[in-house]
VEXMI-140549 format. One line per field, with one value per residue (C-alpha): residue number from 0; residue in one letter; x, y, z. Coordinates in steps of 0.25 Angstrom, whole numbers, plus 2048, in hexadecimal, padded with zeros to 3 digits. Last residue first. Layout:
n <- [NUM_...]
res <- [a_...]
xx <- [X_...]
yy <- [Y_...]
zz <- [Z_...]
//
This chain:
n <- [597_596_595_594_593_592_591_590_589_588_587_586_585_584_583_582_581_580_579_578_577_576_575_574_573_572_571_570_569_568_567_566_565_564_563_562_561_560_559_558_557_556_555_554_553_552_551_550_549_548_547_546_545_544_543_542_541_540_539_538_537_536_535_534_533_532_531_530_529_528_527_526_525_524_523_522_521_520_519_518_517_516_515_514_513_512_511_510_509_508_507_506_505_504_503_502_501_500_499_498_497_496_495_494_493_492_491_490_489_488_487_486_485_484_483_482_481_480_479_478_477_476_475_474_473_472_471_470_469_468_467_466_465_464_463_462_461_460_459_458_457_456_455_454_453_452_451_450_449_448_447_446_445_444_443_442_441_440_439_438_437_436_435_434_433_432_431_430_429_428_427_426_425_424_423_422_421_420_419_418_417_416_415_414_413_412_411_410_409_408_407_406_405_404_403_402_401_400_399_398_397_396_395_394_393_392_391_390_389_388_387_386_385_384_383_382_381_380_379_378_377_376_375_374_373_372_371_370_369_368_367_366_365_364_363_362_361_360_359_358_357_356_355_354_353_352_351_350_349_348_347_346_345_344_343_342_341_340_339_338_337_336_335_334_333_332_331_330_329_328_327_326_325_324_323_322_321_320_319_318_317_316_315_314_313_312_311_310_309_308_307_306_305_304_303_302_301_300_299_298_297_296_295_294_293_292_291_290_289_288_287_286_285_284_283_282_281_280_279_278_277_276_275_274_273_272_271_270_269_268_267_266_265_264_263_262_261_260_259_258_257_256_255_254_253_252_251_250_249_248_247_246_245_244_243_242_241_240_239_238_237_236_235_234_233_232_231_230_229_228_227_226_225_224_223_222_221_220_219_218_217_216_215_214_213_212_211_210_209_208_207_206_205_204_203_202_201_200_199_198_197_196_195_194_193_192_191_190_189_188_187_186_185_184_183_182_181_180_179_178_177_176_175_174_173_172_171_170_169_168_167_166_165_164_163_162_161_160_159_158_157_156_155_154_153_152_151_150_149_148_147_146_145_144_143_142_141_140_139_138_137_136_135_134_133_132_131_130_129_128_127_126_125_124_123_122_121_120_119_118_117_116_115_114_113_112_111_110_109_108_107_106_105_104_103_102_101_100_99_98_97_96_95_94_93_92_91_90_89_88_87_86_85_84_83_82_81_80_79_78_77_76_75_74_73_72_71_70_69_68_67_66_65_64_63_62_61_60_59_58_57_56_55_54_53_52_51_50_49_48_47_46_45_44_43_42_41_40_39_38_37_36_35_34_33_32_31_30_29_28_27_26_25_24_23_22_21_20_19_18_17_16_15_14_13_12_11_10_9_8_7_6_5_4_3_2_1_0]
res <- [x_x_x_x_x_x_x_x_x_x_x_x_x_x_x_x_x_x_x_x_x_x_x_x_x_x_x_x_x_x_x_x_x_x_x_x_x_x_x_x_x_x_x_x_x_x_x_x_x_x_x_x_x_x_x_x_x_x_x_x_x_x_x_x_x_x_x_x_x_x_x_x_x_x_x_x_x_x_x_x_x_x_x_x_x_x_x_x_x_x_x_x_x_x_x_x_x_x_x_x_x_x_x_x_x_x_x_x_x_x_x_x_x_x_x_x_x_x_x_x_x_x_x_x_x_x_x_x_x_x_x_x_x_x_x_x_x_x_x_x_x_x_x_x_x_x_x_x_x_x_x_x_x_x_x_x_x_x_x_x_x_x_x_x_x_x_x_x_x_x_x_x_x_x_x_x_x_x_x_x_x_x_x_x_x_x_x_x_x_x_x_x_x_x_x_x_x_x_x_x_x_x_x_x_x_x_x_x_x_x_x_x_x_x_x_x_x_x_x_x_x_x_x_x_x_x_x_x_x_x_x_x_x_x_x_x_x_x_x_x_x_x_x_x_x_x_x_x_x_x_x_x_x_x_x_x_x_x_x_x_x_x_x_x_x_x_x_x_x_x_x_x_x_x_x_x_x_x_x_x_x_x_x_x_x_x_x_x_x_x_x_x_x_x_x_x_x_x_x_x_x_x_x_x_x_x_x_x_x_x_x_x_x_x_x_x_x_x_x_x_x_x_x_x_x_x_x_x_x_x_x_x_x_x_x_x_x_x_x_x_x_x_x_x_x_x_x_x_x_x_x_x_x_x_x_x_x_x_x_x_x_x_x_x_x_x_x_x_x_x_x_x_x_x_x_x_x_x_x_x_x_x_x_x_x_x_x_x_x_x_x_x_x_x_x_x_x_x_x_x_x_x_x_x_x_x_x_x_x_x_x_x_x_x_x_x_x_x_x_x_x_x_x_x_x_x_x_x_x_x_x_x_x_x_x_x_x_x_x_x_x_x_x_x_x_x_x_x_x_x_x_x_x_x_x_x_x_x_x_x_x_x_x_x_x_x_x_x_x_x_x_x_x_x_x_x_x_x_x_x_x_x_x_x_x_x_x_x_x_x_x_x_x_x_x_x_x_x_x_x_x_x_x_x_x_x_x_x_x_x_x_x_x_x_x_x_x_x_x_x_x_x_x_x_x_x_x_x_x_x_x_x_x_x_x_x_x_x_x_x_x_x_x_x_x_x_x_x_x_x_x_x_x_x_x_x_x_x_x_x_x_x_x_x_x_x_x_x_x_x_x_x_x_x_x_x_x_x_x_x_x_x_x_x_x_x_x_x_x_x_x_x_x_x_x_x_x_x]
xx <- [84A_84D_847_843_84B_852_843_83F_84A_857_856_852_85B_867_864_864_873_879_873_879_885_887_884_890_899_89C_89A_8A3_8AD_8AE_8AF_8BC_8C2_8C1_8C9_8D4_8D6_8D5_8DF_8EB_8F2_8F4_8FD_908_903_906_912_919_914_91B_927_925_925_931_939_933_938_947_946_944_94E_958_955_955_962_968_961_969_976_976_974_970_975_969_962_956_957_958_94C_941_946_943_935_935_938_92F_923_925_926_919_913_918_914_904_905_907_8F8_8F5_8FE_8F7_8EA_8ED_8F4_8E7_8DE_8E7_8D9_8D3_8DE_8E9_8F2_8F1_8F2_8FD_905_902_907_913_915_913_920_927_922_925_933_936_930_93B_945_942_946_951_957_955_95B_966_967_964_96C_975_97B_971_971_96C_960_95A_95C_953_94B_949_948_93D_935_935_938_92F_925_923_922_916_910_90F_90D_900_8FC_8FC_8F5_8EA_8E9_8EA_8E0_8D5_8D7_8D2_8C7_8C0_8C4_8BC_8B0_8AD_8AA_8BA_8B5_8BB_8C4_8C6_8C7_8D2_8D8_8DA_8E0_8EC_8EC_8EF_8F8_901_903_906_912_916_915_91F_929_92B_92D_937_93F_941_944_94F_954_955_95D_967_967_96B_96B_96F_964_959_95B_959_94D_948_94B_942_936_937_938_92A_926_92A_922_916_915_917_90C_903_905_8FF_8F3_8F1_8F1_8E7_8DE_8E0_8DB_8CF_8CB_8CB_8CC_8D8_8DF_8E3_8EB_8F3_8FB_905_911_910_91D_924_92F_933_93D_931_936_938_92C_927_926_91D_920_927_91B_912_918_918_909_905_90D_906_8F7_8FA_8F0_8E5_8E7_8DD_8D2_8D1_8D2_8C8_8BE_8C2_8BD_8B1_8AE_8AC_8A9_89C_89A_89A_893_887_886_885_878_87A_884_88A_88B_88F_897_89F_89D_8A2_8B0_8B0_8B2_8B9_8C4_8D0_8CD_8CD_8DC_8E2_8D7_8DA_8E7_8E5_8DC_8E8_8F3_8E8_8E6_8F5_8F7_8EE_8F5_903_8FE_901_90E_912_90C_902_8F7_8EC_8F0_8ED_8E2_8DA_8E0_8DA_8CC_8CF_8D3_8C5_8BF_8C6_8C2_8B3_8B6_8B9_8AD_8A4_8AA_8A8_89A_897_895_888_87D_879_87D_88A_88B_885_88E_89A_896_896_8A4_8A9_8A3_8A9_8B6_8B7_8BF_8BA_8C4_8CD_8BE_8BC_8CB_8C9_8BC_8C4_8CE_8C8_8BD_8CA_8D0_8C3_8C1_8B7_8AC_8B1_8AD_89E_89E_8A3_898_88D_893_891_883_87C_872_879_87A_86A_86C_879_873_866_870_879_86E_86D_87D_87D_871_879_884_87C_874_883_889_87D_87F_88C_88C_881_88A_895_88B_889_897_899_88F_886_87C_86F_876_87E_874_869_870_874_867_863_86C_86A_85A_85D_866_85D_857_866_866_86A_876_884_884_885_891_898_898_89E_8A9_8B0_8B4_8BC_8C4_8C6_8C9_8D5_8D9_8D8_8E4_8EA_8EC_8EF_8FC_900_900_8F7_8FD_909_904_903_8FA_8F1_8ED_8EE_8E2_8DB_8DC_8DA_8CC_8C8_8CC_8C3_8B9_8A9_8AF_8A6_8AB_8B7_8B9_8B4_8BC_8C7_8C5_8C2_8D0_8D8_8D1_8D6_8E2_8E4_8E0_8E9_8F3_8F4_8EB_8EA_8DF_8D2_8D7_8DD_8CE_8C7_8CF_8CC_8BC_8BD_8C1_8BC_8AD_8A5_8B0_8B3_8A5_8A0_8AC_8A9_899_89C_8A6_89D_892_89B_8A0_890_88B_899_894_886_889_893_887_87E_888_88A_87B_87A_884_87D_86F_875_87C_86D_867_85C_865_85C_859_862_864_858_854_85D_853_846_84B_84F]
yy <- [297_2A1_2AF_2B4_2BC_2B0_2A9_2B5_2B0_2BB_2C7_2D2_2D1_2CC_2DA_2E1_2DB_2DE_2ED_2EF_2E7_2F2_2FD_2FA_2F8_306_30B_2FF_302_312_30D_304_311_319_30F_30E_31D_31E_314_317_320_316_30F_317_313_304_308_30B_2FF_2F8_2FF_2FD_2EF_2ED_2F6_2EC_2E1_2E9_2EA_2DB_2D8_2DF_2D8_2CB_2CD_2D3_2C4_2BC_2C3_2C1_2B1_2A9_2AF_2B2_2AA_2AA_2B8_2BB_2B2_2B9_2C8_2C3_2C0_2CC_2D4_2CA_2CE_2DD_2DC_2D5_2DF_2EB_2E3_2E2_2F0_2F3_2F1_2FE_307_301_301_311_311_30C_317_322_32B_329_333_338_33D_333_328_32E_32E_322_31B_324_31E_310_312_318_30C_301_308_306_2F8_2F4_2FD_2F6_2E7_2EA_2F0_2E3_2DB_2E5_2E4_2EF_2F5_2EF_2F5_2F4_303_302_2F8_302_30F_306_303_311_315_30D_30E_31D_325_31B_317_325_329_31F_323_332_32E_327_331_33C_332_330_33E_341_337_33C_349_343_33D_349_350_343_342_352_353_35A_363_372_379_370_363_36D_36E_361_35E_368_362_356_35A_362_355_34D_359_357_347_348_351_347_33B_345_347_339_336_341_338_32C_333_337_32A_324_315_312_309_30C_318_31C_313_31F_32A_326_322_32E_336_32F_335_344_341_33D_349_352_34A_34D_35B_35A_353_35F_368_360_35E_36E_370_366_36B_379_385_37C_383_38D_387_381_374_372_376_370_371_364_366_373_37B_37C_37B_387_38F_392_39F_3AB_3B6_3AE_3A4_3B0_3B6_3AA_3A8_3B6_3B4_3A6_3AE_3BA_3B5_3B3_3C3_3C8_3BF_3B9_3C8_3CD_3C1_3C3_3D2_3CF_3C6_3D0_3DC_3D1_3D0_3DE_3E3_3D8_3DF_3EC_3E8_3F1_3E7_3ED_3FC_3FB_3F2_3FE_408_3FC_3FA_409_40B_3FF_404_408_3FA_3F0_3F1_3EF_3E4_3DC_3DC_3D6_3CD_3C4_3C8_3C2_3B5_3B5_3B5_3AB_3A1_3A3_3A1_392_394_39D_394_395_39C_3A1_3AF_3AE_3A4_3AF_3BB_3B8_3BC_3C9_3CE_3CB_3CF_3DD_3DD_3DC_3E7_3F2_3EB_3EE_3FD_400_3FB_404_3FE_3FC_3FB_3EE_3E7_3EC_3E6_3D9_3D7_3DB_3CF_3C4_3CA_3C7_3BA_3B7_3BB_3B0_3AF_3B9_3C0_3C1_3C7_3D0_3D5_3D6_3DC_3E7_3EA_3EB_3F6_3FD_3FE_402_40F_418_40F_408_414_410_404_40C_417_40C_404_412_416_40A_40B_401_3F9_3F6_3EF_3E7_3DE_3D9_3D7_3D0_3C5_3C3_3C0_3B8_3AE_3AC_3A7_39F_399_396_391_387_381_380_378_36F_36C_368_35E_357_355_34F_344_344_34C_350_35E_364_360_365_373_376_375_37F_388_389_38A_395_39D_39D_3A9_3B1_3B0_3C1_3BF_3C1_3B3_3AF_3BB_3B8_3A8_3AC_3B5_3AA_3A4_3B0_3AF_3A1_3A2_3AD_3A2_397_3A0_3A2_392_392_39A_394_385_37A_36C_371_36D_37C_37E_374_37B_387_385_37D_38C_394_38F_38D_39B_39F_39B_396_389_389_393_393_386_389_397_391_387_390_39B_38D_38B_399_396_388_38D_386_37D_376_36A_36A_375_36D_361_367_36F_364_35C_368_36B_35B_35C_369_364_361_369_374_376_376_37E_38B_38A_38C_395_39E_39E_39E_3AD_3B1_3AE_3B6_3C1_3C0_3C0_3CB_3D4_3D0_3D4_3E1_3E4_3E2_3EB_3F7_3F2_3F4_403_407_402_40E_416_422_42D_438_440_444_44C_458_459_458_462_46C]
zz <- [32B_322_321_314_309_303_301_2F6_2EF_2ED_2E1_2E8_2F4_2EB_2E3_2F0_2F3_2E5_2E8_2F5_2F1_2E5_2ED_2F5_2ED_2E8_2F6_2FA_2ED_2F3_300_2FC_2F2_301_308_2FE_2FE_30D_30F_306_30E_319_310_314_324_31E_31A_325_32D_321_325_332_332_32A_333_33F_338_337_344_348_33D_346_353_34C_346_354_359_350_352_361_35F_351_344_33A_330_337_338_327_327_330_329_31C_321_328_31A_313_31D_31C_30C_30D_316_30E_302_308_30A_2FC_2F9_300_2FA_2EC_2F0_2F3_2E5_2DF_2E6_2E3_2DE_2EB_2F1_2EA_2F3_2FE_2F5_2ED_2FB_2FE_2F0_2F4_302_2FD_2F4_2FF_307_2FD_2FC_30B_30C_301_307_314_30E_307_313_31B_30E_310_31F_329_331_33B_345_351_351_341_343_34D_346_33B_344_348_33B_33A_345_34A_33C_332_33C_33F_331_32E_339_333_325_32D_334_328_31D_329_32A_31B_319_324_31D_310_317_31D_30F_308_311_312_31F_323_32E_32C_334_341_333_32E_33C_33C_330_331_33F_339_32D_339_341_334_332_341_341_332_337_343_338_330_33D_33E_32F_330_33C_335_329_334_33A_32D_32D_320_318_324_324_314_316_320_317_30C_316_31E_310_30D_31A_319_30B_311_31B_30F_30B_317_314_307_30B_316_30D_303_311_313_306_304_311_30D_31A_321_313_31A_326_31B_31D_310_318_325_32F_330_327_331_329_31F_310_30A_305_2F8_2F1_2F6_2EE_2E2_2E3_2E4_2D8_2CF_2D2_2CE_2C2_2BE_2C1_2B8_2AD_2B8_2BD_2B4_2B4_2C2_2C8_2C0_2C3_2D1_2CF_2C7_2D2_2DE_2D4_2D0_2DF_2E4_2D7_2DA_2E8_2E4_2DB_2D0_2C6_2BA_2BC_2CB_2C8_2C0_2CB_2D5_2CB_2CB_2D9_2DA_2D2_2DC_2E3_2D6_2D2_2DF_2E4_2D8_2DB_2E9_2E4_2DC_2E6_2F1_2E8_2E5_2F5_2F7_2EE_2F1_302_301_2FA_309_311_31D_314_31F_31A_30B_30B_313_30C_2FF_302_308_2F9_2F2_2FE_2FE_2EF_2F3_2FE_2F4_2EB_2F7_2F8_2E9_2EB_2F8_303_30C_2FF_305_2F9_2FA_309_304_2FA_302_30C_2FF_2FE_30D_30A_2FC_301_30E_318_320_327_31A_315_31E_31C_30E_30F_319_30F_304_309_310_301_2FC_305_2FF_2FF_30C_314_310_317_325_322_320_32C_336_32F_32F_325_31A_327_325_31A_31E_326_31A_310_31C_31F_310_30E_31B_316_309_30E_319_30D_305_315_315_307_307_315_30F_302_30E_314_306_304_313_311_31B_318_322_327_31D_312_319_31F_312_30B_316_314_305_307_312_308_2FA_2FE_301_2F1_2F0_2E5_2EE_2EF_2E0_2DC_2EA_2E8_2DB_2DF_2E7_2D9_2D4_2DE_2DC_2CE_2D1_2DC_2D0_2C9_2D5_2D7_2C6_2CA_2D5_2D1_2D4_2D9_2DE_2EC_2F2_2E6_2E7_2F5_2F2_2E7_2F2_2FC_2F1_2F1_2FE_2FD_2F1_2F9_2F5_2F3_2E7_2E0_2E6_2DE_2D0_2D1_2D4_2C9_2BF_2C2_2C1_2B1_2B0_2B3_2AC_2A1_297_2A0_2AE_2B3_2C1_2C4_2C1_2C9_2D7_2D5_2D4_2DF_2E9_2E5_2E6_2F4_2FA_2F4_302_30C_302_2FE_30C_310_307_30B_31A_317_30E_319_326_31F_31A_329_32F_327_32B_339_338_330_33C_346_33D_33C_34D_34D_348_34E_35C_356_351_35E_360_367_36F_369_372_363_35F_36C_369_35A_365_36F_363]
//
């Protein structure tokens, strides 16, 4: 009896310190896999965002046969490779909010992209954790003795991969010892019996997480550890499925913006009904097929994005009709200077945000080219009230150019732009920004005021005068256009950017002929009082002149990056030419050339 009442007074032996130790170890790891898949996700978007972006722009442009399931290839090319199906969505919504891609074949590449963030599981979830140190290191050298900004970003994929799979052995070994832990066990198991809370607390990790291929690459491992049942870990697969759509869906911050997202969570959310009642079977069924519990949490993982893609691909046109009959487009802000093409979601893709961004900045452009239309109207009949519409337009302007360089900045506090052609394509935009606004303040606070100037005095402007100004006027609309296709296009409008640049030489030609004119018609003028009105007004409408052409020369502003990168490309083009014209002259010149001469 005395040694059965001594049993119990055994002292702790630690068993709650190991407890919470495992789950600090199982946090670490967890967080490991997370930083991981980001770290790989933004090294490809940051070394290959932009041609993954043009290419994808290219493959889904033309329309016609098979252009639904050529959308469901290319999603699932893209994510593929991005590693996020977010990334993803986010360039799809991005085409689409232009006009450039429709509804329709943007769920249609969402299907492909859910399909493609299947393939990174199916791969990892194979036991190649010996190849992690060799991929980390490889990383580390490229990242750290390249400079070029490509090269870097390869590094970056290489490192988050090993840490990847680092993380999913470090939680293999974890998890063993807490298929014996009597508290978590009975906590795991009560999943079993309880799918819909098993979907609802995967979908809720992974809305946490960011990041479906994480949370299911932590599924696998607790299968493989034996701690869930398999019908639970496919319970908690579909929540994955489903948690991964609410990110892009909350952090929309328009109604057409959230059109997408919210098809992609219709899309799983269906799936989710049909499946639940038969995971049971579906798992006795894997089961058969596949032994490994882990293998059967991957192929259920994409057999059911494969399901999904197949059947509801046909239905993608009424699924697009009903979101936009669900959530249709919005009035036109009260507020004109409030952002409507600036997404906070997209600050996670460079090339997106840039492209938002962009788009904004044209809506910036045309504010200003209406500015220009509305400002030759005033100077032809002096209205006030058109005046003052072009002074509110100018102060809509600063505020929208305020809210594009924030935009910008915060993307470079969310992710530094090293990748040479996204670091200088948001140096454009913020030039193309400054100077559109500068150009608008010399429109509303120099010439109109001019032109208020010239009417108080009572005499307006005459008809050669107004002659002269309409012609300027026209070359800067036109010049404005030229711009804008500059700014658009890229590299690829290299001739219209020569173009834009070359009609500065008639802006100063047609600024010189206006004061030459201006010179003779004074000295034919009365002498006394009327004389020096005359002078005073020509003096104005000289300094109208001048700002026109000063107005120009911030239109042809745009043109500068695109003409200065053509001229490095022909010196690098030149340059090994000279290098080798001038080792040739080495070789061939008379012994007596090479010496010193006295």
């Amino acid at each position: 009896m005395g040694s059965e009442e001594a049993e119990p007074e055994r002292p702790n032996d630690g068993t709650e310190m190991s407890g919470t130790l495992i789950l600090l170890q199982l946090g670490g790891y967890v967080g490991l896999l997370l930083w991981g898949t980001h770290m790989v996700t933004t090294g490809v978007e940051r070394g290959f965002g932009a041609e993954l972006r043009q290419w994808l722009g290219r493959r889904l442009a033309p329309p016609g046969r098979g252009a639904r399931l050529r959308a469901v290839m290319i999603g699932l090319a893209v994510t593929a490779v991005l590693q996020s199906s977010t990334a993803t969505g986010l360039m799809a919504t991005s085409f689409a909010a232009r006009g450039a891609l429709d509804l329709a074949p943007a769920l249609a590449v969402m299907l492909g992209a859910n399909l493609g963030s299947t393939l990174i599981t199916q791969i990892l979830a194979f036991d190649i954790t010996a190849v992690a140190p060799l991929l980390v290191l490889i990383g580390v050298v490229l990242f750290r003795s390249s400079a070029d900004g490509r090269a870097k970003n390869v590094g970056r994929v290489g490192i988050g991969l090993g840490l990847m799979l680092i993380a999913l052995g470090a939680l293999g070994q974890t998890l063993a010892p807490v298929e014996t832990a009597p508290a978590l066990r009975t906590v795991l198991v009560s999943l079993t019996g309880e799918p819909v809370l098993a979907v609802l607390i995967a979908g809720a990790l992974t809305w946490a997480c960011h990041s479906s291929v994480a949370v299911v690459l932590l599924i696998v491992s607790l299968a493989a550890s034996g701690v869930v049942a398999p019908s639970a870990s496919l319970a908690l697969v579909v929540g994955a499925n489903l948690g991964g759509t609410l990110p892009p869906l909350f952090e929309a911050g328009s109604g057409p913006a959230r059109r997408l997202p919210l098809g992609n969570l219709l899309v799983r959310g269906a799936g989710c009904v049909v499946v639940l009642p038969l995971l049971t079977l579906i798992a006795g069924l894997l089961a058969d097929i596949e032994s490994a519990p882990a293998r059967a949490v991957v192929n259920f993982h994409t057999a059911f994005n494969l399901a999904l893609a197949v059947l509801l691909l046909p239905f993608t046109d009424r699924l697009a009709a009903l979101l936009v009959r669900f959530i249709p487009d919005p009035p036109r802000p009260v507020d004109p200077a409030r952002p409507v093409h600036l997404e906070p979601a997209a600050l996670d893709s460079a090339s997106v945000a840039l492209a938002n961004a962009a788009r904004e900045t044209l809506r910036m452009a045309d504010m200003f080219e209406g500015m220009l239309r509305g400002a030759i109207e005033v100077f032809r009949s002096g209205d006030r009230r058109r005046a003052a519409d072009i002074s509110r337009t100018e102060r809509i302007m600063d505020r929208l150019g305020a809210a594009i360089r924030r935009y910008l900045a915060d993307l470079g506090d969310e992710q530094p732009l090293d990748d040479d052609d996204e670091g200088a394509r948001g140096q454009e935009i913020l030039s193309a920004v400054i100077n559109l606004e500068h150009a608008g303040d010399i429109v509303a606070n120099n010439l109109l005021e001019f032109a208020a100037r010239r009417a108080r005095r009572g005499g307006g402007f005459t008809p050669q005068e107004l002659d002269e100004i309409a012609a300027m006027h026209a070359e800067l609309v036109e010049s404005l256009r030229l711009g804008l296709t500059v700014f658009l296009r890229g590299d690829a409008a290299l001739s219209e950017a020569r173009r834009l640049v070359a009609q500065k030489r008639l802006m100063r030609r047609m600024e010189a002929e206006a004061a030459d004119t201006n010179v003779r018609s004074l000295q034919g003028a009365a002498k006394g009082a009327d004389a020096v009105l005359a002078a005073v007004e020509s003096g104005i409408f000289l300094r109208i002149v001048r700002d026109l052409r000063r107005v120009h020369s911030h239109i042809a502003a745009l043109a500068y990056p695109v003409l200065e990168r053509a001229a490095e490309s022909v010196d690098r083009r030149a340059r090994p030419a000279s290098v080798a014209a001038a080792r040739l002259a080495a070789e061939t010149a008379p012994a007596g050339d090479s010496g010193d001469r006295h």
